[in-house]
C-alpha positions as CSV (number, residue, x, y, z in Angstrom):
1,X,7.9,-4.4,-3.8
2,X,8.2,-7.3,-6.2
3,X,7.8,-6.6,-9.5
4,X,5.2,-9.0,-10.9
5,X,3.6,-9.1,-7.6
6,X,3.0,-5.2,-8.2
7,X,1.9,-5.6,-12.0
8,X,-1.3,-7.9,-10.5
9,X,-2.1,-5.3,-8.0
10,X,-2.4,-2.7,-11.2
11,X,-4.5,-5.4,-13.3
12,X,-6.8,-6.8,-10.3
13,X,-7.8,-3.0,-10.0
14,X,-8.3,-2.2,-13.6
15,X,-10.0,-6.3,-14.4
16,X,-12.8,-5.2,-11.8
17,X,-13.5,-1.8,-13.0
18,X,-14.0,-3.4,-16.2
19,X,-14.1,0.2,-17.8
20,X,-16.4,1.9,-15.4
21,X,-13.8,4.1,-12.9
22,X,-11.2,6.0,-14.6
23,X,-7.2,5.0,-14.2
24,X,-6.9,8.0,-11.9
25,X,-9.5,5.8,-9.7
26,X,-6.5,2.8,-9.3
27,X,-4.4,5.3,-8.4
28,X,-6.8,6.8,-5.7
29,X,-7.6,3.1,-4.5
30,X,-3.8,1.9,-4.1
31,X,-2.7,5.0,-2.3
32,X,-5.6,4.9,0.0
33,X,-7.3,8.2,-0.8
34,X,-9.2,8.7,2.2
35,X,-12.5,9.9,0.4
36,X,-15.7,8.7,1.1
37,X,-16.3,8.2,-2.9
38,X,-12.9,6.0,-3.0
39,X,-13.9,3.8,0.3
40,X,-17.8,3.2,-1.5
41,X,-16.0,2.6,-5.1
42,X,-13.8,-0.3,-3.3
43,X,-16.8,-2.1,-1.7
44,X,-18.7,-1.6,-5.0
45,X,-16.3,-3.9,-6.7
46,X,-14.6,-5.9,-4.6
47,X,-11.3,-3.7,-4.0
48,X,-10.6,-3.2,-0.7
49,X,-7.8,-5.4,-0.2
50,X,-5.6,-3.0,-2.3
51,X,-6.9,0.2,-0.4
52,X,-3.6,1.9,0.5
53,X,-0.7,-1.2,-0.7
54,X,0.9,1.8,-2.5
55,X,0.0,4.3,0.6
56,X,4.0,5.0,0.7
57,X,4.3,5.6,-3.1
58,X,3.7,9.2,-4.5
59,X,0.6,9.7,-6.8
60,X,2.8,10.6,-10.1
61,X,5.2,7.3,-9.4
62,X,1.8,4.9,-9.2
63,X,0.3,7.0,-12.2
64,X,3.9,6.4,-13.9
65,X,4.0,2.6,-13.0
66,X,0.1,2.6,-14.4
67,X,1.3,4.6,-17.6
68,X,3.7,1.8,-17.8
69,X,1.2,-1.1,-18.1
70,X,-1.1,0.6,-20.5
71,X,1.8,1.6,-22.9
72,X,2.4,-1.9,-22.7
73,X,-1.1,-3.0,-24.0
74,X,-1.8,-5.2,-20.5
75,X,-4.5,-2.2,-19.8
76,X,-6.7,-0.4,-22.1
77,X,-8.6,3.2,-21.5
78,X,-11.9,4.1,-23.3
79,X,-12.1,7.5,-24.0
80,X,-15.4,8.8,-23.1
81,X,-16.8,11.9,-20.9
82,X,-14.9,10.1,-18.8
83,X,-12.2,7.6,-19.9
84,X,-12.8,4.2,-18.8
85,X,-10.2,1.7,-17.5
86,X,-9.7,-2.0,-18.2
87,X,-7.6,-5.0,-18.8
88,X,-6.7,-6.1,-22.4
89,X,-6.9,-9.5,-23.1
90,X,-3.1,-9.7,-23.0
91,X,-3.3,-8.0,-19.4
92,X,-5.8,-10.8,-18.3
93,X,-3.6,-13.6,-19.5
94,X,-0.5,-11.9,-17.4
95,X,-3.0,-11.6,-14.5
96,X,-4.1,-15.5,-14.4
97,X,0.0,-16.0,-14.5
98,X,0.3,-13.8,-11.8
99,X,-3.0,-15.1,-9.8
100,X,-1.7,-18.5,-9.8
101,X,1.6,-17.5,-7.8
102,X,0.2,-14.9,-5.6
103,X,-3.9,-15.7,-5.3
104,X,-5.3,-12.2,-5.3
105,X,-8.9,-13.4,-5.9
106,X,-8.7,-15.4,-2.3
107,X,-7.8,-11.7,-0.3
108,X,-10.0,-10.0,-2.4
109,X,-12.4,-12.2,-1.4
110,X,-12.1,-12.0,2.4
111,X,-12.4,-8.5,2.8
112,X,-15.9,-6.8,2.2
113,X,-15.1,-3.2,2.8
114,X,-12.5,-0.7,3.7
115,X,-13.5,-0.7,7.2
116,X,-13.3,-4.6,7.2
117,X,-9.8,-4.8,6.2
118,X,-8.8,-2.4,9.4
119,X,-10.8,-4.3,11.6
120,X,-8.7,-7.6,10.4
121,X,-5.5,-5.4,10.5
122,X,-6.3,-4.0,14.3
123,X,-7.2,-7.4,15.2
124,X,-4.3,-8.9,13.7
125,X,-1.9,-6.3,15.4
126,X,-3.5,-6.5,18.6
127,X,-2.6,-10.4,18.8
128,X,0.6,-10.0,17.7
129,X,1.2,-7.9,20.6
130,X,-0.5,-9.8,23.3
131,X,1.1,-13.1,21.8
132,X,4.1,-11.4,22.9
133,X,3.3,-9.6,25.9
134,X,1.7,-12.6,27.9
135,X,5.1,-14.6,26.8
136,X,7.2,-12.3,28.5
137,X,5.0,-11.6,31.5
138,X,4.9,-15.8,32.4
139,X,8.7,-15.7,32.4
140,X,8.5,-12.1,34.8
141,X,10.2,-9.8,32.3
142,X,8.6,-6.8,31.9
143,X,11.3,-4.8,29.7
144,X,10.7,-5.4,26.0
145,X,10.5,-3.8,22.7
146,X,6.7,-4.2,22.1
147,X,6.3,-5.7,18.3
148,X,3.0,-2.9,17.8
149,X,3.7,0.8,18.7
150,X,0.2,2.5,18.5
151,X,-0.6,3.8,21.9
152,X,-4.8,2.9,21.4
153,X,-3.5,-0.8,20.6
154,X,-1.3,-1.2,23.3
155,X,-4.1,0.1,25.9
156,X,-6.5,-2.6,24.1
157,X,-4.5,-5.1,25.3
158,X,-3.4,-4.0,28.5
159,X,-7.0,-4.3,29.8
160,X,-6.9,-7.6,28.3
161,X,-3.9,-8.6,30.2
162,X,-5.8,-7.3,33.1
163,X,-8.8,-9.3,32.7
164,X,-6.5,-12.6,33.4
165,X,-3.7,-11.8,36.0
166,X,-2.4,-15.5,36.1
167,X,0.0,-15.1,33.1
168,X,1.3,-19.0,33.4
169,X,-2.5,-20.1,32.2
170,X,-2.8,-17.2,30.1
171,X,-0.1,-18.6,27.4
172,X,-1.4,-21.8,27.7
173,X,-5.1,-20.7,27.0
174,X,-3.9,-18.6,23.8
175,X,-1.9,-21.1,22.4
176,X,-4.6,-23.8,22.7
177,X,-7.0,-21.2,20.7
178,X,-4.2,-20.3,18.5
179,X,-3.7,-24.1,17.7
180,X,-7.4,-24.2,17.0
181,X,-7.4,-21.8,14.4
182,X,-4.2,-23.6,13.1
183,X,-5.9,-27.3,12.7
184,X,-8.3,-25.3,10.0
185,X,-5.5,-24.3,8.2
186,X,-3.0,-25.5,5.5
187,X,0.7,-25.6,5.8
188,X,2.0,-22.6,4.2
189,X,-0.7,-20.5,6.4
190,X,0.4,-21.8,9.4
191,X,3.6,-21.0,8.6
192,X,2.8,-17.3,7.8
193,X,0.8,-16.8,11.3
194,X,2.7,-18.8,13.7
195,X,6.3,-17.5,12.3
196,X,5.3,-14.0,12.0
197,X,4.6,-14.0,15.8
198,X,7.1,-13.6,18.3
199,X,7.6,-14.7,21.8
200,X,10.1,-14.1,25.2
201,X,11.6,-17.3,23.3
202,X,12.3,-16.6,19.8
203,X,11.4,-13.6,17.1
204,X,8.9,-13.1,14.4
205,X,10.1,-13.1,11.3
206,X,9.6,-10.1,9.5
207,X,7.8,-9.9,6.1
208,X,10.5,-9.8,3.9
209,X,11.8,-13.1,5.5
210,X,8.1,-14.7,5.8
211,X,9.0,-14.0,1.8
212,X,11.8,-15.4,1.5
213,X,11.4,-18.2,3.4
214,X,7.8,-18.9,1.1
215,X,9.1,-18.0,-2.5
216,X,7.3,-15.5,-2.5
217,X,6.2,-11.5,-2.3
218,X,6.2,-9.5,0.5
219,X,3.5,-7.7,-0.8
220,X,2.1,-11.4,-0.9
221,X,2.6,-12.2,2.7
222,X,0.9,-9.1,4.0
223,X,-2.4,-9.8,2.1
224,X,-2.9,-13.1,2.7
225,X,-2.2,-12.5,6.8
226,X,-4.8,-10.2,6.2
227,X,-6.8,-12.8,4.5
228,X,-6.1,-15.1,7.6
229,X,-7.1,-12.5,10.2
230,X,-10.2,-11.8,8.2
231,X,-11.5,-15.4,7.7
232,X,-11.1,-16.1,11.6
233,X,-13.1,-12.7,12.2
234,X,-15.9,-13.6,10.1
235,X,-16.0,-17.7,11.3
236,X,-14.9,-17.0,15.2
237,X,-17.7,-17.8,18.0
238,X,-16.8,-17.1,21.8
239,X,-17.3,-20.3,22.8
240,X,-14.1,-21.7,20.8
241,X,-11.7,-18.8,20.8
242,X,-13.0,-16.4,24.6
243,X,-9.1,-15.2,24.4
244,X,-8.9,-14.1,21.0
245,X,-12.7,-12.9,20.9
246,X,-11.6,-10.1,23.2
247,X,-9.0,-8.8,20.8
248,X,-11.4,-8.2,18.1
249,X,-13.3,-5.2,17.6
250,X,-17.3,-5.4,17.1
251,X,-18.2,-6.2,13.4
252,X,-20.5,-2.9,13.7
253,X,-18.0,-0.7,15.4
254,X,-16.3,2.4,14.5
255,X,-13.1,1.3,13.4
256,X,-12.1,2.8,10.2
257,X,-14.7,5.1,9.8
258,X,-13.4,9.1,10.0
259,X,-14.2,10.9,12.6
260,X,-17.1,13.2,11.2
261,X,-18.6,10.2,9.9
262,X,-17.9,8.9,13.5
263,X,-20.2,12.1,15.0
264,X,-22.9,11.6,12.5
265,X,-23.5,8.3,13.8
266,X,-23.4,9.1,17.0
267,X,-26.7,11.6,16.4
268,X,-28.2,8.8,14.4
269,X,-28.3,6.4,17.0
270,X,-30.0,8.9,19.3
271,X,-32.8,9.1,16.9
272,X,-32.5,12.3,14.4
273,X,-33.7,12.1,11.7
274,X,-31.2,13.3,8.6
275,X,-32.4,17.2,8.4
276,X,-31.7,17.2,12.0
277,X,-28.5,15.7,11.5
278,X,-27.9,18.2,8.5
279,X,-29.3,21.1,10.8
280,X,-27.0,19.9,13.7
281,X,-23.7,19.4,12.1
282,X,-23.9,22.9,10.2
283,X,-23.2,20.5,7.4
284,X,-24.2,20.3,3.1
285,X,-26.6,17.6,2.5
286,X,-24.3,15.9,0.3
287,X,-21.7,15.5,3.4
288,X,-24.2,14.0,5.7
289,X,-25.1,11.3,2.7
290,X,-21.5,10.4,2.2
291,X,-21.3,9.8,5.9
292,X,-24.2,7.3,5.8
293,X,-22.5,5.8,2.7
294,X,-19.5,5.2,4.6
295,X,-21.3,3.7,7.7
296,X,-23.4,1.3,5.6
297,X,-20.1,0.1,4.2
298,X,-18.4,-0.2,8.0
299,X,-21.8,-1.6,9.4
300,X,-23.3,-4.5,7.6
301,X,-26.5,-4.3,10.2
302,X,-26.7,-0.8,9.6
303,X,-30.2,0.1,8.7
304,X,-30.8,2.0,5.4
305,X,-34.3,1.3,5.5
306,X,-34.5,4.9,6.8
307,X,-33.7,6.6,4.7
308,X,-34.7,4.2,1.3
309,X,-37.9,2.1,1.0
310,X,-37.6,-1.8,1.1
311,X,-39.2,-1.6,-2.3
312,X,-36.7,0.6,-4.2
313,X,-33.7,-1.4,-2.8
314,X,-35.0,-4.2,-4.4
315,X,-35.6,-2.8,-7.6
316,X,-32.3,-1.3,-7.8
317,X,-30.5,-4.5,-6.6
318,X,-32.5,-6.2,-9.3
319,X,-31.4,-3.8,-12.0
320,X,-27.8,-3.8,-11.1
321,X,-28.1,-8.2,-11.2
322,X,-29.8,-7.9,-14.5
323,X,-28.2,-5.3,-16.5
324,X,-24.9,-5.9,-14.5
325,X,-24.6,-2.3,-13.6
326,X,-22.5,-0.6,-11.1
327,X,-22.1,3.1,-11.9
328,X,-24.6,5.1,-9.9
329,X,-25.7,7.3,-13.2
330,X,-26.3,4.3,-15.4
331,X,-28.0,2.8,-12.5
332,X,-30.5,6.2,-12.4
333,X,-31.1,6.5,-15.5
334,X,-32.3,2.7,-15.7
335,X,-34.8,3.1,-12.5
336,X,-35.8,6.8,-13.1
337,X,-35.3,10.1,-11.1
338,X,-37.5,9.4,-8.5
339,X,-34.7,7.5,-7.3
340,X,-31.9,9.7,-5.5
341,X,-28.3,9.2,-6.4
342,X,-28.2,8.4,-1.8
343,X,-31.1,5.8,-2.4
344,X,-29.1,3.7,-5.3
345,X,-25.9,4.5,-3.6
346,X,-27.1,2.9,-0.2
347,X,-28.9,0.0,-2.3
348,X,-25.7,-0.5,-3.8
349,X,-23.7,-1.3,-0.9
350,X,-26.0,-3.6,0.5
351,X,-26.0,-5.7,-2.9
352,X,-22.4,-6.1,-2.5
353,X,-22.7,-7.2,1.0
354,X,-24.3,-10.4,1.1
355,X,-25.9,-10.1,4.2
356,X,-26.7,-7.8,7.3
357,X,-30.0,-6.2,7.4
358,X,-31.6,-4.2,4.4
């Protein structure tokens, strides 16, 4: 991974936890800890972009790398009950150096949640694939190396396929909608999309090229593909894009979430109430609440309103606006202990959202 490119992902982190998560929290959020607490903490400030970049790096070699940048004075830790991570004002001029090559701020900002970056990473997989399936079907070759491997992706697109048996107008269709999303783009992001994908007629390049080829990270090029596939998600209507529609999964789907949270949800939408749900699953309280947690986070249009009043969500959205408060406990101790730590954490997410039902 280049070098500088890396350095940014380390101050991004530690610039938005502005010394309320702990450096063992970066850690945790580039490695992709799957923990429910992790997953909230990336939604809460506007992190999950750089959920699992360093998913192939051992814990002590991040935590070394990390070590590196505060022994260099770019980030600071408060000590504390429980040490607080930031960047120095030396680390924030080295991250606006960095931001103007690599534009972190603009894949931050496309991605919401955890849950929205694997939607945008299914969806961008899943077109991949199908780009380069219906190419070879319209020239009659069915013998290929398939650019996508997962079995569950591949079956997605298969019924796809099989939705629209004549292949010929098939390519044509996808590359009409494919140049649609292209006219709404600049230059170097058409490049990134339409030479990533591959066809019977010529090969993607791969990242490192898409790098090379841009001056740039690879790192770099995966985000901001991400970015893409995320931004066409959030803007794409049927009507325009009916191909590319089908290759997306629901906005309140299950993609992403685990697969306990996956079965909690399930009883939910059947109408239990939570002590059912707790009584149910043969599950701690605390479990249950990190499941809804983590399906407010996956589902925008989730209603919380079941399980915390309209009234409290907007006093504790209004104390987080006006005190500019994020940790949970500071947040409590603001609004009082008739609040539970699942009310304010469920308030919480929905601040950060923007939208979606309360």
């Amino acid at each position: 991974m280049n070098v500088e490119f890396e350095e940014g992902l380390f101050l991004v982190a530690a610039s938005r936890f502005h010394g309320e998560r702990t450096p063992q929290a970066i850690v945790h959020l580039l490695r992709g800890r799957k923990n429910n607490q992790v997953i909230a903490d990336a939604a809460l400030f506007g992190t999950s972009m750089l959920y699992g970049v360093m998913q192939g790096i051992s814990a002590d070699e991040v935590r070394n790398r990390l070590n590196t940048l505060i022994e260099r004075g770019w980030i600071e830790v408060h000590p504390g009950v429980k040490e607080g991570v930031c960047c120095s004002m030396v680390g924030k001029e080295e991250l606006r150096k960095r931001e103007r090559t690599f534009h972190y701020e603009a894949c931050l900002n496309a991605i919401t949640s955890v849950h929205e970056k694997v939607r945008a990473v299914r969806f961008w997989k899943k077109l991949s694939l199908f780009v380069q399936t219906a190419s070879y079907l319209a020239e009659g070759e069915t013998l290929f190396y398939p650019v996508i491997e997962q079995r569950e992706l591949q079956q997605e697109v298969k019924r796809v396929l099989l939705d629209n048996p004549d292949r010929r107008m098939l390519v044509s269709q996808v590359k009409q909608e494919i140049a649609r999303w292209m006219e709404e783009r600049n230059d170097e992001e058409r490049q990134l999309i339409l030479r990533r994908l591959s066809g019977k007629a010529r090969a993607g390049l791969t990242y490192r090229q898409l790098a090379d080829t841009l001056h740039t990270a690879e790192g770099a090029v995966t985000m901001h593909i991400i970015r893409l596939a995320a931004e066409q998600l959030v803007c794409m209507e049927s009507s325009s894009y009916p191909l590319l529609m089908k290759l997306a999964d629901k906005r309140a789907g299950e993609a992403g979430l685990t697969r306990t949270a996956q079965q909690t949800r399930s009883l939910l939408n059947k109408g239990y109430s939570f002590e059912q749900v707790v009584h149910r699953r043969g599950l701690k309280p605390g479990t249950i609440e990190d499941h809804l947690v983590e399906i407010a986070i996956a589902d925008p249009d989730f209603d919380i309103q079941r399980f915390v009043s309209y009234k409290k969500i907007k006093r504790i959205q209004a104390v987080m606006r006006e005190k500019g408060l994020k940790k949970i406990s500071e947040i409590r101790r603001e609004v009082g202990d008739e609040y539970s730590f699942l009310e304010i954490r469920l308030a919480s997410v929905r601040a950060l959202q923007g939208g979606g039902r309360l």
